[in-house]
mmCIF file of the N, C-alpha and C atoms, coordinates in Angstrom:
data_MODEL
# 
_entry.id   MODEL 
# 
loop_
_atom_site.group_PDB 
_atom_site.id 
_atom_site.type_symbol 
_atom_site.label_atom_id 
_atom_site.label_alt_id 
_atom_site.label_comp_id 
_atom_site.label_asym_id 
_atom_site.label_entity_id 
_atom_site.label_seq_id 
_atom_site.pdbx_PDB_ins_code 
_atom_site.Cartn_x 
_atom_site.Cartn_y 
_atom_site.Cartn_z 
_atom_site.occupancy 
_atom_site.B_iso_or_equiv 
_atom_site.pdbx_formal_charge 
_atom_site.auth_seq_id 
_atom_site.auth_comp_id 
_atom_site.auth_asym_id 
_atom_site.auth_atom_id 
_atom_site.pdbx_PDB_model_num 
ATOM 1   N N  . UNK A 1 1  ? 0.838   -1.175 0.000   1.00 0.00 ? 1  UNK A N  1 
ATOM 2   C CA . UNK A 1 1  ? 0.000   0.000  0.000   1.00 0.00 ? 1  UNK A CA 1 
ATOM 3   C C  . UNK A 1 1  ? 0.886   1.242  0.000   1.00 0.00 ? 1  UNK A C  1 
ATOM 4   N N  . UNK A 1 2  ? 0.496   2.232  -1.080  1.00 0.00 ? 2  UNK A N  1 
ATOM 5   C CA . UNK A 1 2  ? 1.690   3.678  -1.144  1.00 0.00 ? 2  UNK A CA 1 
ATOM 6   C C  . UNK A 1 2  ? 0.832   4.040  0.383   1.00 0.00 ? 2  UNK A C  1 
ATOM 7   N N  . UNK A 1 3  ? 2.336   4.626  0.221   1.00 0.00 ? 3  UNK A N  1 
ATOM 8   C CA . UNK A 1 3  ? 2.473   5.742  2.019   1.00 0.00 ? 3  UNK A CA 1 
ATOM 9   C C  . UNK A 1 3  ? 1.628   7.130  1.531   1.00 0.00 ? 3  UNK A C  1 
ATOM 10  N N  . UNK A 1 4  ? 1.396   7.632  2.896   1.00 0.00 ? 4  UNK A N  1 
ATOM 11  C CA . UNK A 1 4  ? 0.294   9.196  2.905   1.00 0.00 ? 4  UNK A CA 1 
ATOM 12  C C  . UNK A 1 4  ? 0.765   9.972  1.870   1.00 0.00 ? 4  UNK A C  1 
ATOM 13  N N  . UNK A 1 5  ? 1.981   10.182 1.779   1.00 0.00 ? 5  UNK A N  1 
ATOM 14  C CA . UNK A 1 5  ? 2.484   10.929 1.207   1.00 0.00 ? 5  UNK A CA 1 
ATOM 15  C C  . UNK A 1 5  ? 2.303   11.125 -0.704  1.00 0.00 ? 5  UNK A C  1 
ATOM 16  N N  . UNK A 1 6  ? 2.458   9.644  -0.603  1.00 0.00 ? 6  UNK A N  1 
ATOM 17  C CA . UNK A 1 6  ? 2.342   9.341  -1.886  1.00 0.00 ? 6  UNK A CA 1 
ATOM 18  C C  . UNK A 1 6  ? 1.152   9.091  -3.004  1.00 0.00 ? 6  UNK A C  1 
ATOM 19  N N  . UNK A 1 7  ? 0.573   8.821  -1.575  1.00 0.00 ? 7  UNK A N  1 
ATOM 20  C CA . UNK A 1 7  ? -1.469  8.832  -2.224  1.00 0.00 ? 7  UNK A CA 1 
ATOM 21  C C  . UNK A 1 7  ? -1.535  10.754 -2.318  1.00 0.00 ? 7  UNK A C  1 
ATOM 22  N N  . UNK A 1 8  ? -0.942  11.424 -1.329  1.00 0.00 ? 8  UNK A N  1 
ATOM 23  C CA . UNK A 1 8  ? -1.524  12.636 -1.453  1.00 0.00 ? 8  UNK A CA 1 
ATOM 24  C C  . UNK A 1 8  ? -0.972  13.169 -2.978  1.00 0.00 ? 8  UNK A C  1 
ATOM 25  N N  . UNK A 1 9  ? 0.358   12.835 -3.281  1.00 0.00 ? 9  UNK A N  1 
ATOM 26  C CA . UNK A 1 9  ? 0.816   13.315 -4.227  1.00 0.00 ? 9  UNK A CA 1 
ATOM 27  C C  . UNK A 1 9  ? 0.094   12.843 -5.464  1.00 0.00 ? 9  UNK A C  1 
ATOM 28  N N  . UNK A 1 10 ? -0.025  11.805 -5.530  1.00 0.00 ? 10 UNK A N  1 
ATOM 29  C CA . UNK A 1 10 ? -1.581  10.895 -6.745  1.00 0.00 ? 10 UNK A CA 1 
ATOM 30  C C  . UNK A 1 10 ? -2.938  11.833 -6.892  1.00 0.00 ? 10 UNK A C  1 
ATOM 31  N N  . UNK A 1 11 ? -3.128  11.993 -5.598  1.00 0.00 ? 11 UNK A N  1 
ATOM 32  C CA . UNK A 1 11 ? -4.589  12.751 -5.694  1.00 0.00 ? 11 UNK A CA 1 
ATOM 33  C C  . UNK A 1 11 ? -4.657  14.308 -5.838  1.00 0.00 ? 11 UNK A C  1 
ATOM 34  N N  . UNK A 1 12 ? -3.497  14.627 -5.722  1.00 0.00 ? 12 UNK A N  1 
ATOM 35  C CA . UNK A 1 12 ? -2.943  16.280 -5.916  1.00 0.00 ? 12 UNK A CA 1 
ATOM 36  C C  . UNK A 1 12 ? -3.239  16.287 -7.672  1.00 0.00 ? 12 UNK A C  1 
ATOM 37  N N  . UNK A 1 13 ? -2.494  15.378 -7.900  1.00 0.00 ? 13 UNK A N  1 
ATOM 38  C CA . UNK A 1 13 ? -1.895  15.119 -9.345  1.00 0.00 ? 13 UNK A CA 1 
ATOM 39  C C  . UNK A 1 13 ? -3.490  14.893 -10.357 1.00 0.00 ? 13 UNK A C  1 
ATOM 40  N N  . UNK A 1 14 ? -4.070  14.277 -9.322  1.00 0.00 ? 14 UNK A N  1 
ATOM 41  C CA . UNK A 1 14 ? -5.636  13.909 -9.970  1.00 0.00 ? 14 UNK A CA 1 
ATOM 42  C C  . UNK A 1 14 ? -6.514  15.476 -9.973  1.00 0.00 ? 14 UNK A C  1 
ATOM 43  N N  . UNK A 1 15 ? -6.425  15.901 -9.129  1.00 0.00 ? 15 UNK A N  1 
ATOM 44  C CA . UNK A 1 15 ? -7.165  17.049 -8.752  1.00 0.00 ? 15 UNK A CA 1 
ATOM 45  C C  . UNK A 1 15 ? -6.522  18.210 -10.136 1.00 0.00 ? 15 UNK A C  1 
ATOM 46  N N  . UNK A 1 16 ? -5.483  18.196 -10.064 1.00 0.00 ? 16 UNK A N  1 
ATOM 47  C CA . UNK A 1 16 ? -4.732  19.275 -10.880 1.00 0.00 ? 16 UNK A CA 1 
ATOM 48  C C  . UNK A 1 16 ? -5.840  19.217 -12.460 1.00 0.00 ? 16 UNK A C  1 
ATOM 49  N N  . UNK A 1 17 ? -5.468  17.667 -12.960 1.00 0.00 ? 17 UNK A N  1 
ATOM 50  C CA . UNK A 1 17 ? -5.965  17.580 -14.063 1.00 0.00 ? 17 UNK A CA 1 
ATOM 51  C C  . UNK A 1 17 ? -7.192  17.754 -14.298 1.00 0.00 ? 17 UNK A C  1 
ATOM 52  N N  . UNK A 1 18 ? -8.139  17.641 -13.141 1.00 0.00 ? 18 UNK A N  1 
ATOM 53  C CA . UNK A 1 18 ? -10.208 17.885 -13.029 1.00 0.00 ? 18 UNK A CA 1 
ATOM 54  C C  . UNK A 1 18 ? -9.716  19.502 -13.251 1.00 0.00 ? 18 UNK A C  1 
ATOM 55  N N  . UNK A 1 19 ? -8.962  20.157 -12.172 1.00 0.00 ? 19 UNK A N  1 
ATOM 56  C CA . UNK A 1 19 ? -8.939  21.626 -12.270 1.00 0.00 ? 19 UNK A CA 1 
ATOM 57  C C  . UNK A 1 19 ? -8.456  22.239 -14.111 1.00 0.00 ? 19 UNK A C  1 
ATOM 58  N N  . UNK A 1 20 ? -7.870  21.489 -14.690 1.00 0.00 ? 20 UNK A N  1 
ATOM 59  C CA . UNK A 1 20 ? -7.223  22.084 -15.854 1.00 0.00 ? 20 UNK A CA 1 
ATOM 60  C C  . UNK A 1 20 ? -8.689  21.687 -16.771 1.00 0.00 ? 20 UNK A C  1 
ATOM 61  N N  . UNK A 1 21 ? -9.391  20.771 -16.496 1.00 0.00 ? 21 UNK A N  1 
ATOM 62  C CA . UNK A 1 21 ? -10.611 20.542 -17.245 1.00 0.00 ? 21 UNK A CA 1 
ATOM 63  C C  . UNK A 1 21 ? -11.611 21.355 -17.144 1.00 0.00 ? 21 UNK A C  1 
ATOM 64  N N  . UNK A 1 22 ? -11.468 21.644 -15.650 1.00 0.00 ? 22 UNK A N  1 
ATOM 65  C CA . UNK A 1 22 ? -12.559 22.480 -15.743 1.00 0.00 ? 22 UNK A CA 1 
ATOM 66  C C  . UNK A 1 22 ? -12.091 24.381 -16.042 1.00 0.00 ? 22 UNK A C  1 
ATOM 67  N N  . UNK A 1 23 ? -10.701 24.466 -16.528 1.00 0.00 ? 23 UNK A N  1 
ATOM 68  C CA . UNK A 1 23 ? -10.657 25.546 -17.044 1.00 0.00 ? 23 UNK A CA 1 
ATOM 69  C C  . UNK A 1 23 ? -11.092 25.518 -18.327 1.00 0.00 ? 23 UNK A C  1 
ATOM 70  N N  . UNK A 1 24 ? -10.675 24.516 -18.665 1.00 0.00 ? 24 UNK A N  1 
ATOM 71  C CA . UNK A 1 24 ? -11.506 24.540 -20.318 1.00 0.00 ? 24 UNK A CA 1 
ATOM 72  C C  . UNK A 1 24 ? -12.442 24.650 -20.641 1.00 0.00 ? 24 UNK A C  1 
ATOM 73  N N  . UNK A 1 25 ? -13.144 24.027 -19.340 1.00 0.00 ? 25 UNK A N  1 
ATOM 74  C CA . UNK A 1 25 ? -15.003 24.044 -19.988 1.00 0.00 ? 25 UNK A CA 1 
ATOM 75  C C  . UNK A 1 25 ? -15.308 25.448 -19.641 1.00 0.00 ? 25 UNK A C  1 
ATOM 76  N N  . UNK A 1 26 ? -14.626 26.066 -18.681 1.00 0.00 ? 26 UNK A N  1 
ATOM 77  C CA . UNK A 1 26 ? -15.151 27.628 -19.032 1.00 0.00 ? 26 UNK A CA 1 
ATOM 78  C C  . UNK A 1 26 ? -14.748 28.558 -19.893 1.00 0.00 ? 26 UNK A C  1 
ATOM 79  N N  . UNK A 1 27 ? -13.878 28.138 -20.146 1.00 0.00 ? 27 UNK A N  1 
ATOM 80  C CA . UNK A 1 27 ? -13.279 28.766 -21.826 1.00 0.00 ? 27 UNK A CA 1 
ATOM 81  C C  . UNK A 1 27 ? -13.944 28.567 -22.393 1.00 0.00 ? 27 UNK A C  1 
ATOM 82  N N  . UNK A 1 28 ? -14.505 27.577 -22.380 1.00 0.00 ? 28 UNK A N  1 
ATOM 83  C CA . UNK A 1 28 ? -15.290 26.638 -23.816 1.00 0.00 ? 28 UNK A CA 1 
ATOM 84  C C  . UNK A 1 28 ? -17.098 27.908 -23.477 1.00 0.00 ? 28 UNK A C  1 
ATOM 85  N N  . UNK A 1 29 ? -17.469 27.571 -22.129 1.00 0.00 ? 29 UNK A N  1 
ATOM 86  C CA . UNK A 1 29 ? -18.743 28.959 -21.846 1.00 0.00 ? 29 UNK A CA 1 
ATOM 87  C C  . UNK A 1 29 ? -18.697 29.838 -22.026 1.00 0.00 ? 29 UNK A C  1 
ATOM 88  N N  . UNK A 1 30 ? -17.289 30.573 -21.962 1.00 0.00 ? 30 UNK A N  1 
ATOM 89  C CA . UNK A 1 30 ? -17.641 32.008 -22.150 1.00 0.00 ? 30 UNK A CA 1 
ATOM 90  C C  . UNK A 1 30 ? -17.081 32.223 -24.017 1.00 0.00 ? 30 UNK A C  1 
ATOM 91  N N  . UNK A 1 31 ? -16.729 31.254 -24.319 1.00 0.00 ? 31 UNK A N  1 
ATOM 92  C CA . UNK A 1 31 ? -17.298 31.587 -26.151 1.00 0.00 ? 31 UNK A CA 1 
ATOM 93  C C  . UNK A 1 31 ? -18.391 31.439 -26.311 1.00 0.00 ? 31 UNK A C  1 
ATOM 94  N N  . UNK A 1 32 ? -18.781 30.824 -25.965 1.00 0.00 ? 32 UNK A N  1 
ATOM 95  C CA . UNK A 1 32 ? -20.047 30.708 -26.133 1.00 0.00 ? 32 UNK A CA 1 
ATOM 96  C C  . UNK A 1 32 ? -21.111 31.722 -25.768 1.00 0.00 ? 32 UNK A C  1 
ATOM 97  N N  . UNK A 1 33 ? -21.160 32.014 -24.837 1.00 0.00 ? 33 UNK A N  1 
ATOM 98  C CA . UNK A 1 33 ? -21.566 33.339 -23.809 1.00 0.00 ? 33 UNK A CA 1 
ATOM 99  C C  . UNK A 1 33 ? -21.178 34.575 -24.816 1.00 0.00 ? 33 UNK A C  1 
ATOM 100 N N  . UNK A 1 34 ? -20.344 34.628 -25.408 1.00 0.00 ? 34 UNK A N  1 
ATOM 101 C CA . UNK A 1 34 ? -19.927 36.028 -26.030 1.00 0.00 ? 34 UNK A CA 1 
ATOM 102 C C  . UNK A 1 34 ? -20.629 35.865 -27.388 1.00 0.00 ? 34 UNK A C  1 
ATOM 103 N N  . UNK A 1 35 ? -20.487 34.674 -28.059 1.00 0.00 ? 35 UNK A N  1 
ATOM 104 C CA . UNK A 1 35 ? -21.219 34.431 -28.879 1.00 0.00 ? 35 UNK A CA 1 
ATOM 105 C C  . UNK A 1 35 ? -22.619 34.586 -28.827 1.00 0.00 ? 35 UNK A C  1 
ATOM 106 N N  . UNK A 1 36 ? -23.341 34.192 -27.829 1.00 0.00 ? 36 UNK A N  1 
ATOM 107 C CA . UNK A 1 36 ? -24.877 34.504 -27.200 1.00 0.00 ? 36 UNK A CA 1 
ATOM 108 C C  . UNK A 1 36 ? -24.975 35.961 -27.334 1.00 0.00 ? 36 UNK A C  1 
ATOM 109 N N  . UNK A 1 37 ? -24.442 36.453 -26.563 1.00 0.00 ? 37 UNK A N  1 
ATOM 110 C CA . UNK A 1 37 ? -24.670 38.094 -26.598 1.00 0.00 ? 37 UNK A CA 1 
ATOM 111 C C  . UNK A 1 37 ? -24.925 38.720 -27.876 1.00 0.00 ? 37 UNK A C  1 
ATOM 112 N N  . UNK A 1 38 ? -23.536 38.215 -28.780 1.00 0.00 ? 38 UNK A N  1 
ATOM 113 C CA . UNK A 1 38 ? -23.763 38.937 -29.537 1.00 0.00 ? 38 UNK A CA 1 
ATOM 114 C C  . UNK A 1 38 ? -24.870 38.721 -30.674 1.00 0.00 ? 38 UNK A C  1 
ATOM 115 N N  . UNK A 1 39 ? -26.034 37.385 -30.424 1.00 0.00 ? 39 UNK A N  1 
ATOM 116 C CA . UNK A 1 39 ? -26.581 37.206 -31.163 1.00 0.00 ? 39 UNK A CA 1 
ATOM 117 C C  . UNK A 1 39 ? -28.407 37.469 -30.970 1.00 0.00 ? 39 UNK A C  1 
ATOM 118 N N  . UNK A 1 40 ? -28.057 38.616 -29.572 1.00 0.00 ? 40 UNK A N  1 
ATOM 119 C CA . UNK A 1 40 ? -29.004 38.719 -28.916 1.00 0.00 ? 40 UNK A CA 1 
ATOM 120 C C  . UNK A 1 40 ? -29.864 37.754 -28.076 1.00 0.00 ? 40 UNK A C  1 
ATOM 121 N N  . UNK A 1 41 ? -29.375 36.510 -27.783 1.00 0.00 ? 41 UNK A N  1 
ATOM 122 C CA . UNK A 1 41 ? -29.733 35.790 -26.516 1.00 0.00 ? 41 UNK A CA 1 
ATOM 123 C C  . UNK A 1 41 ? -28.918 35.952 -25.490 1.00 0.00 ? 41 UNK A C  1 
ATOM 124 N N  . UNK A 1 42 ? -29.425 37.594 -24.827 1.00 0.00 ? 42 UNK A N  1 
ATOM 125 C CA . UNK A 1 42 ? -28.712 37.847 -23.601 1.00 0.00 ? 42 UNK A CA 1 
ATOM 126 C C  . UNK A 1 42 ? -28.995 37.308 -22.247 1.00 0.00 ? 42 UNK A C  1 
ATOM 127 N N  . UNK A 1 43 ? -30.318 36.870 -22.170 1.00 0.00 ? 43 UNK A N  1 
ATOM 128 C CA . UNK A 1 43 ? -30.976 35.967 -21.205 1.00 0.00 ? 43 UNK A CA 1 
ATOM 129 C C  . UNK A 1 43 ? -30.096 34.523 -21.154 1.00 0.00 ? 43 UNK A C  1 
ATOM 130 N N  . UNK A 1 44 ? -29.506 33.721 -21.820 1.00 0.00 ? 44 UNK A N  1 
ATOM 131 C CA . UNK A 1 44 ? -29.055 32.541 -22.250 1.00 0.00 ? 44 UNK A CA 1 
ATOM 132 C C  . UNK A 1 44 ? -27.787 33.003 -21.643 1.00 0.00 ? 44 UNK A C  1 
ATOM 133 N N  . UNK A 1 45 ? -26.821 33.800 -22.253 1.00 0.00 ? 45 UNK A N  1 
ATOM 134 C CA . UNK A 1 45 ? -25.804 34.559 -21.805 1.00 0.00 ? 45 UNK A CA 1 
ATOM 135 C C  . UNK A 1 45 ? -25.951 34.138 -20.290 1.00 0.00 ? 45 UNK A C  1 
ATOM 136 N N  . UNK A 1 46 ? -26.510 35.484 -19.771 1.00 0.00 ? 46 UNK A N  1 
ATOM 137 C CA . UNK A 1 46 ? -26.355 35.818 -18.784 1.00 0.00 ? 46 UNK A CA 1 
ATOM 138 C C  . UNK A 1 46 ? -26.475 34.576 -18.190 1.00 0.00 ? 46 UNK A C  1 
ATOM 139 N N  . UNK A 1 47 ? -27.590 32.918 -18.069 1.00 0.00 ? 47 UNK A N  1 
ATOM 140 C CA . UNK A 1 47 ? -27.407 32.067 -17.007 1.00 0.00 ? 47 UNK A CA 1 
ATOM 141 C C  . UNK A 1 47 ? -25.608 31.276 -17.547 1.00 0.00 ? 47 UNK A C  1 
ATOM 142 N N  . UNK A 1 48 ? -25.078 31.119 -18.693 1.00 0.00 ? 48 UNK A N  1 
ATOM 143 C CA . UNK A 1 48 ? -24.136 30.828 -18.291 1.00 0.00 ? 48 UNK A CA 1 
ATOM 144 C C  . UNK A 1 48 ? -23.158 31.622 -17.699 1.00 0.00 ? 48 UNK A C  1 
ATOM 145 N N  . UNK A 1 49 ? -23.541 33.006 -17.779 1.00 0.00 ? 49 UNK A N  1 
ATOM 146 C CA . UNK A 1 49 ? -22.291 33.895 -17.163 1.00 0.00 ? 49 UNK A CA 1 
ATOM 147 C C  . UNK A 1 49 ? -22.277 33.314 -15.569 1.00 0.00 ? 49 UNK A C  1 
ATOM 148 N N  . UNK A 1 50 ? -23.715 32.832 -14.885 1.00 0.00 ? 50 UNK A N  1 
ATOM 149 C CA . UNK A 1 50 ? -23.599 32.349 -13.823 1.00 0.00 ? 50 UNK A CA 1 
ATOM 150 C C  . UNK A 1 50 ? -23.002 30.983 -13.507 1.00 0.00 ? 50 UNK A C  1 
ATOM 151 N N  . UNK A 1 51 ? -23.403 30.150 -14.328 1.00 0.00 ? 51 UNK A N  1 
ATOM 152 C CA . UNK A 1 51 ? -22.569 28.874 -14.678 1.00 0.00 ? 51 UNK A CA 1 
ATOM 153 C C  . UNK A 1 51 ? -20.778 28.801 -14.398 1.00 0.00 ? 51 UNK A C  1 
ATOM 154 N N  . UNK A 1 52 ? -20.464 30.389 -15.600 1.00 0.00 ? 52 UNK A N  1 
ATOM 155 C CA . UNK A 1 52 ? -19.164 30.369 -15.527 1.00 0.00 ? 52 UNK A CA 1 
ATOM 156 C C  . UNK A 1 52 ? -18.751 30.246 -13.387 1.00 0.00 ? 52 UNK A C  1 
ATOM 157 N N  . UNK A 1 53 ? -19.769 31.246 -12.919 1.00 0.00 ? 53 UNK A N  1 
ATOM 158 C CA . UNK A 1 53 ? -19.173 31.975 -11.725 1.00 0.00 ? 53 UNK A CA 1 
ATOM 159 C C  . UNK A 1 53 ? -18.624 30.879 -10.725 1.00 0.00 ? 53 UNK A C  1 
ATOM 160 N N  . UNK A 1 54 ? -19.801 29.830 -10.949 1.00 0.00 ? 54 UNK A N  1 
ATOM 161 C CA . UNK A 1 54 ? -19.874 28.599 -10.361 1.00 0.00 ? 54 UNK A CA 1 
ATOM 162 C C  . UNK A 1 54 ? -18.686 27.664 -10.660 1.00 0.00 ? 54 UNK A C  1 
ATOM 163 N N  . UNK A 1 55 ? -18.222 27.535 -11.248 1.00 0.00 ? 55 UNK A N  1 
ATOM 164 C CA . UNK A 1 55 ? -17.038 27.295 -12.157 1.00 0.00 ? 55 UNK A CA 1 
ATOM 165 C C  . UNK A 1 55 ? -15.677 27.767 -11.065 1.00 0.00 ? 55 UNK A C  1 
ATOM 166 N N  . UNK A 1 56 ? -15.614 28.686 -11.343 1.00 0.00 ? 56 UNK A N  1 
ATOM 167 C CA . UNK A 1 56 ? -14.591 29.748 -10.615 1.00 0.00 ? 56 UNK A CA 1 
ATOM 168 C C  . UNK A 1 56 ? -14.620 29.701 -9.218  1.00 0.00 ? 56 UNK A C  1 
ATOM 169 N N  . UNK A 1 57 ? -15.832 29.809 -8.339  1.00 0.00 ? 57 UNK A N  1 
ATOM 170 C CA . UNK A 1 57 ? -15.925 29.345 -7.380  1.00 0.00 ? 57 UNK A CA 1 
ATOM 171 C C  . UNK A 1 57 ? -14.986 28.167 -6.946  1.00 0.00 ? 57 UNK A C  1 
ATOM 172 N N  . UNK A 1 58 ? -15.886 27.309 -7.769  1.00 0.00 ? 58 UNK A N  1 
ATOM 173 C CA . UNK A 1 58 ? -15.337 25.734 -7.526  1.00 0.00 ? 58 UNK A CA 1 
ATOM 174 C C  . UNK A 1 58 ? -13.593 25.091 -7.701  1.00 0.00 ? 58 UNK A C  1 
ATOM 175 N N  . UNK A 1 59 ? -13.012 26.342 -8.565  1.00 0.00 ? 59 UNK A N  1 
ATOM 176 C CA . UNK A 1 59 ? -11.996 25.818 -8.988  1.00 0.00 ? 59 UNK A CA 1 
ATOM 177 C C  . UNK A 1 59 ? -10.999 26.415 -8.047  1.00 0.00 ? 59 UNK A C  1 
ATOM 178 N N  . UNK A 1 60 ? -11.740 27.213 -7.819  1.00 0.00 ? 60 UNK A N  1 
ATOM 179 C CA . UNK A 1 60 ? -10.544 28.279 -6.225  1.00 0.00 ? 60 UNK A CA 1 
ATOM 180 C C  . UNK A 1 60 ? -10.850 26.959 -4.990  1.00 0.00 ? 60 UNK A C  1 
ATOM 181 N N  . UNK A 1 61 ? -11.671 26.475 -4.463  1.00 0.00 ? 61 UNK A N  1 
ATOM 182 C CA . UNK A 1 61 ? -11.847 25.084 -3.984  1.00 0.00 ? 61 UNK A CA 1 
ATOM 183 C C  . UNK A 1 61 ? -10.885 24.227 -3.864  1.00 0.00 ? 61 UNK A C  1 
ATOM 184 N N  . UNK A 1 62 ? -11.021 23.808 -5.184  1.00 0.00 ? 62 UNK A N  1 
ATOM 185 C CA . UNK A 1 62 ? -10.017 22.599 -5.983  1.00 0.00 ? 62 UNK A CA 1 
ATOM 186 C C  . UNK A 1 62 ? -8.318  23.439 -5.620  1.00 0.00 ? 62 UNK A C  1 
ATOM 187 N N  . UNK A 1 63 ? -8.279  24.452 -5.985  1.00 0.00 ? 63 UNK A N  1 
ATOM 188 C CA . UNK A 1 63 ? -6.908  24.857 -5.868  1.00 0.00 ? 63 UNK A CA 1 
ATOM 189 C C  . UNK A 1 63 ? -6.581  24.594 -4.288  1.00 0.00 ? 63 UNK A C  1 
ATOM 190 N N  . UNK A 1 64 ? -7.577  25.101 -3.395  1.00 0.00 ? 64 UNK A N  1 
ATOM 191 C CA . UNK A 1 64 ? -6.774  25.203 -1.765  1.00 0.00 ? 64 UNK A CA 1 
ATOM 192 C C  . UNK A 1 64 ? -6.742  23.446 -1.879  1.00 0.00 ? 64 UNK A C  1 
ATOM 193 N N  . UNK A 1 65 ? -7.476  23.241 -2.224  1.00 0.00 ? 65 UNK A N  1 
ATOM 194 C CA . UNK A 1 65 ? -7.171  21.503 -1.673  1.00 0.00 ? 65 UNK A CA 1 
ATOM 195 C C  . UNK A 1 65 ? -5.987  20.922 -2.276  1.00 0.00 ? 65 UNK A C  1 
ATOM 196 N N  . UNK A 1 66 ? -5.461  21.116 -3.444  1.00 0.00 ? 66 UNK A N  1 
ATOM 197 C CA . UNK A 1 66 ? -4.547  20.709 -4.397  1.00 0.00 ? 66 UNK A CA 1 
ATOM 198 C C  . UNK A 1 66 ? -2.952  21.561 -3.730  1.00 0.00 ? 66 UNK A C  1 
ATOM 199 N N  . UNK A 1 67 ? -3.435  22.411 -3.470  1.00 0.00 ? 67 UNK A N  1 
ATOM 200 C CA . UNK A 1 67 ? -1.917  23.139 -2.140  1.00 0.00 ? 67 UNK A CA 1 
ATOM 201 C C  . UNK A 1 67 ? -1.910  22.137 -1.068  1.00 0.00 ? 67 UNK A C  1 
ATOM 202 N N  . UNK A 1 68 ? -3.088  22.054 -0.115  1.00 0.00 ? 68 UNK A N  1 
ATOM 203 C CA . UNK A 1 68 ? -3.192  21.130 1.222   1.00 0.00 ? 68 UNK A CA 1 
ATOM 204 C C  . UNK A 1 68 ? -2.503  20.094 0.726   1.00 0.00 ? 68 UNK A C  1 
ATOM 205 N N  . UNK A 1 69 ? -3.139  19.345 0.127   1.00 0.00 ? 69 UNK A N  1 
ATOM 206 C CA . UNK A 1 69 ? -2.316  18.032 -0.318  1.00 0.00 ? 69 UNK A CA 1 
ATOM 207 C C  . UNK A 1 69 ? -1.093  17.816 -0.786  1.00 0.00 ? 69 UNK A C  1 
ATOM 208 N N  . UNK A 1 70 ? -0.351  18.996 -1.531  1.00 0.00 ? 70 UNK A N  1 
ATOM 209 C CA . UNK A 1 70 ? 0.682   18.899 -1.437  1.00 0.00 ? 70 UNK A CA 1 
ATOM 210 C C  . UNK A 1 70 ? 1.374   19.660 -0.448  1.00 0.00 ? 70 UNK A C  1 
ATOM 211 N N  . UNK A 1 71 ? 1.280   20.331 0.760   1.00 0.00 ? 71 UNK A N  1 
ATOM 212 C CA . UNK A 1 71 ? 1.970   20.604 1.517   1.00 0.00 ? 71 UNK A CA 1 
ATOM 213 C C  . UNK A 1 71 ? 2.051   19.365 2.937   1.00 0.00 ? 71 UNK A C  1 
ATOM 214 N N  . UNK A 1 72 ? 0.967   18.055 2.568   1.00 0.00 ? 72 UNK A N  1 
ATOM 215 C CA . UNK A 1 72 ? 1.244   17.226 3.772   1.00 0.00 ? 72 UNK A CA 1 
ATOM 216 C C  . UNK A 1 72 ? 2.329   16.657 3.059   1.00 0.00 ? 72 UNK A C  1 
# 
């Protein structure tokens, strides 16, 4: 069985890559989102602009945990 250390460093390593995914998928929303706007579905827009926020939220999350784990 890997030692603490080494699971943390696995699951750091796991976390990193969900976090780099989920930068993309908001890249991937807010083209989209800009695209909306400009096609006059600003209502549509605007719930993913909230989507994005949720996003961002979540990924500041993912980051403190992805430090924790690598500082045990």
């Amino acid at each position: 069985m890997p030692d603490s250390s080494e699971a943390n460093i696995t699951t750091a390593d796991a976390l990193t890559l969900l976090l780099y995914n989920q930068h993309a998928i908001c890249a991937a929303i807010e083209e989209v989102t800009s695209w909306l706007s400009g096609n006059g579905v600003g209502s549509v827009a605007a719930n993913a602009m909230v989507a994005m926020e949720t996003l961002d939220t979540n990924a500041q999350g993912i980051t403190d945990a992805i430090m924790r784990l690598r500082q045990l």
